[in-house]
C-alpha positions in Angstrom: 37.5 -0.9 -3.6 38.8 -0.5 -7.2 35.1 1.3 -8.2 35.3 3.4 -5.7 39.3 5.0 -6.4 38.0 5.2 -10.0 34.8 6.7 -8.5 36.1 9.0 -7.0 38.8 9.9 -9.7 35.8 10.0 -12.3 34.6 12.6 -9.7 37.5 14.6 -9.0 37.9 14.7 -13.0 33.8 16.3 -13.0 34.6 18.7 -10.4 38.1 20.2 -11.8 36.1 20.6 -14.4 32.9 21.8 -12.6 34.9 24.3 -10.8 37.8 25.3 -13.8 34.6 26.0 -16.0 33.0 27.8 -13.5 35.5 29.9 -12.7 36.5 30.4 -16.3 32.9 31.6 -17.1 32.9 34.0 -14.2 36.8 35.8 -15.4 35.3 36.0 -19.3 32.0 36.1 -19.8 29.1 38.3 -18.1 27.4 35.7 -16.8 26.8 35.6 -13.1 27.7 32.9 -10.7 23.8 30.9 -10.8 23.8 30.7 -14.6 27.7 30.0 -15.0 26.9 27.1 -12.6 24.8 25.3 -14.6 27.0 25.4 -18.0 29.5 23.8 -15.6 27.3 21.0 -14.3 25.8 20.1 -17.4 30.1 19.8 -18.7 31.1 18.1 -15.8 28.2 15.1 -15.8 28.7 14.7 -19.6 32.1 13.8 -18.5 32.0 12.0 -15.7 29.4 9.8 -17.6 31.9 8.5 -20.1 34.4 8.3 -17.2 32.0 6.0 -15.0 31.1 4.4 -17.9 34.2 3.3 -19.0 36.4 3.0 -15.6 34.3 3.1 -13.0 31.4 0.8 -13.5 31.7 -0.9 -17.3 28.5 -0.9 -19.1 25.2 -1.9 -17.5 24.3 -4.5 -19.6 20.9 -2.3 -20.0 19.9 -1.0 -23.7 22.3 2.3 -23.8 18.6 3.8 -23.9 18.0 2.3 -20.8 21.3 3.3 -19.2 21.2 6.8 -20.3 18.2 7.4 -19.0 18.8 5.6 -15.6 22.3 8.0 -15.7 20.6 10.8 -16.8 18.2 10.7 -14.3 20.3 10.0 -11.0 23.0 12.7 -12.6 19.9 15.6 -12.6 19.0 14.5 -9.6 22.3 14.9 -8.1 23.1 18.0 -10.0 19.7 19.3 -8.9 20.5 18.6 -5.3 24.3 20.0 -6.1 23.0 23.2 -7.3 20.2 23.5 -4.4 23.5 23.5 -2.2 25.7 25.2 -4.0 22.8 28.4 -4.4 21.8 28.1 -0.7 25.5 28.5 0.2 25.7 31.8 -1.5 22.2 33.3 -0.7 23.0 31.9 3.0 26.5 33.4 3.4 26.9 35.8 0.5 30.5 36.2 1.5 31.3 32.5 0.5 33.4 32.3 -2.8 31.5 30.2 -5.2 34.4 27.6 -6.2 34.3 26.7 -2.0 30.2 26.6 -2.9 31.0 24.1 -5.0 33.7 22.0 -3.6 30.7 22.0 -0.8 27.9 21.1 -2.7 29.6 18.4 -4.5 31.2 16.6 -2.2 27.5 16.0 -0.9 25.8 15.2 -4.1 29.0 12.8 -4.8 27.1 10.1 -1.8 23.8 10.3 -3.7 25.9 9.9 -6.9 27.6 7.0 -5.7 24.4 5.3 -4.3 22.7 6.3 -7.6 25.1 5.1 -10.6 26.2 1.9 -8.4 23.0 0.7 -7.4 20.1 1.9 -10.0 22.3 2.3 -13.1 25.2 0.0 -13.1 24.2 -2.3 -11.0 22.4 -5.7 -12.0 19.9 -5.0 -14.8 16.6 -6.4 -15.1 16.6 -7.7 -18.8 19.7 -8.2 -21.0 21.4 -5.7 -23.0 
């Protein structure tokens, strides 16, 4: 049960920021909402790596190689699948403000995340660190 509070607070940290980037992007800078989005993402999994890393799940016992990559790849995967979500929202219902796109998207790409990080990156490695 402990994982999954910090879990989720590693989560709720990457989406504040997701979102508070996001929106921060859209108020000063030209960019639209699609390519604001993924400076966001890119922020927000940075952060919730270290987070996960260091609250959630303790290190892997993997090379950091090893677990970067592992991370890397389920956190593109679930920012991929985020951002699939997230774009489909808008395009589907153009009227839809982007931050409720996100809270949306994310709070589907959070179950992949979970299943991910818990089971292919931090979970028992197959040779010592």
């Amino acid at each position: 049960m402990r994982r999954l509070v910090w879990f989720a607070v590693a989560g709720g940290t990457g989406f504040l920021l997701d979102a508070g980037l996001l929106a921060l992007l859209l108020a000063a800078t030209p960019l639209g909402p699609l390519t604001a989005r993924v400076l966001s993402i890119v922020t927000a999994m940075a952060a919730t790596w270290v987070l996960n890393r260091q609250l959630t799940f303790g290190r892997s016992g993997r090379s950091l190689v090893s677990e970067g990559t592992r991370y890397g790849g389920v956190g593109v995967t679930a920012a991929v699948l985020n951002y699939l979500l997230y774009t489909g929202t808008l395009l589907a219902v153009p009227s839809t403000p982007p931050v409720l796109a996100v809270a949306a998207a994310s709070a589907i790409a959070m179950l992949w995340s979970w299943f991910g990080y818990s089971r292919l990156v931090f979970g028992s490695p197959t040779s010592p660190k």
